[in-house]
C-alpha positions as CSV (number, residue, x, y, z in Angstrom):
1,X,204.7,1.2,184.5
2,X,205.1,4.6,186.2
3,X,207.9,3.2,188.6
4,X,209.6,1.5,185.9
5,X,209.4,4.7,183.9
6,X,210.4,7.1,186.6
7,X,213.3,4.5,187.2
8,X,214.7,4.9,184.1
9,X,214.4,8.5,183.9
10,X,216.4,8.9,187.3
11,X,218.7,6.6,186.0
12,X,219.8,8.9,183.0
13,X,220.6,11.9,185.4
14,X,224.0,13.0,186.0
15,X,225.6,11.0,189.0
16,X,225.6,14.0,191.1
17,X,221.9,14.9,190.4
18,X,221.0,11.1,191.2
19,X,223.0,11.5,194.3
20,X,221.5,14.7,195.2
21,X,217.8,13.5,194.1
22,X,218.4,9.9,196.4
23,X,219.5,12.4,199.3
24,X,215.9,14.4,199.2
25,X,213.8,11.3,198.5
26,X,215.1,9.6,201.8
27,X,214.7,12.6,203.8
28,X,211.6,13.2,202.6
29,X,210.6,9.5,202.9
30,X,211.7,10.0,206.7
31,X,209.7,13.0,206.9
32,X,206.1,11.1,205.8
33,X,207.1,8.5,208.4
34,X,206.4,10.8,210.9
35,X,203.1,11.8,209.5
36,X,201.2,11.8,212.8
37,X,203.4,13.7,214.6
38,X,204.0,16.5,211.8
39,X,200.9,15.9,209.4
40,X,203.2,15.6,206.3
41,X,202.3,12.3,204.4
42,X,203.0,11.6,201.0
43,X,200.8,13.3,199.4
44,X,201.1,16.2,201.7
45,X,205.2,16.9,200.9
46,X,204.2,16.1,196.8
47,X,201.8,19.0,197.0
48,X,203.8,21.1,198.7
49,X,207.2,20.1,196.8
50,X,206.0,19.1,193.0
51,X,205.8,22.3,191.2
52,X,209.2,23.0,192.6
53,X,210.4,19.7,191.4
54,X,208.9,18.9,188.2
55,X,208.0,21.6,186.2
56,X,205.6,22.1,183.6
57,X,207.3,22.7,179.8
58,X,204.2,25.0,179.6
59,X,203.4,27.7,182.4
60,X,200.1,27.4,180.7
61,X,199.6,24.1,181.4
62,X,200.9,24.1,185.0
63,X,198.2,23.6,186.6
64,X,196.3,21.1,184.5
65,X,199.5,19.1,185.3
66,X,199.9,19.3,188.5
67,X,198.0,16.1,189.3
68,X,200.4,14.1,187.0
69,X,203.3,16.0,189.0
70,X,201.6,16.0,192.6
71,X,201.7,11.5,191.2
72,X,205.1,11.2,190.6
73,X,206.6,12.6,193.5
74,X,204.7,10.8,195.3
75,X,205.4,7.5,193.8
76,X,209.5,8.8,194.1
77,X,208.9,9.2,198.0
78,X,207.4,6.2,198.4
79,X,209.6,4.0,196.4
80,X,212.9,5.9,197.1
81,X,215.0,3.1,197.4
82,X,214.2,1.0,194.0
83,X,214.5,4.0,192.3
84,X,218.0,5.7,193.8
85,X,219.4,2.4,194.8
């Protein structure tokens, strides 16, 4: 449901933002391969990377959603390629 969702909203983008957004998610998907050697996994770079990414419409709210961000970019690193591609 979430995939599916975030699909579709990646898929209304601009082509350059898709282009720019598949760009990140591979690299970053590269980056959490590497996990042992660097200690970023998925979760790790959605932490870091989510507030940046997806921001809350409320600054009020920001931190009750950053779970529900912190979620989503990790389900876009992990399934980069049905999502971009």
């Amino acid at each position: 449901m979430m995939l599916s969702r975030i699909r579709d909203l990646v898929g209304s983008l601009p082509p350059m933002h898709r282009a720019t957004l598949a760009v990140i998610l591979r690299h970053l998907s590269k980056v959490a391969s590497r996990h042992e050697d660097n200690k970023m996994t998925v979760h790790n770079l959605a932490i870091v990377l989510a507030p940046g990414m997806l921001r809350a419409p409320d600054e009020a709210n920001a931190l009750r959603e950053l779970n529900v961000q912190t979620k989503v970019v990790e389900v876009m690193i992990e399934h980069f390629k049905e999502i971009c591609e």
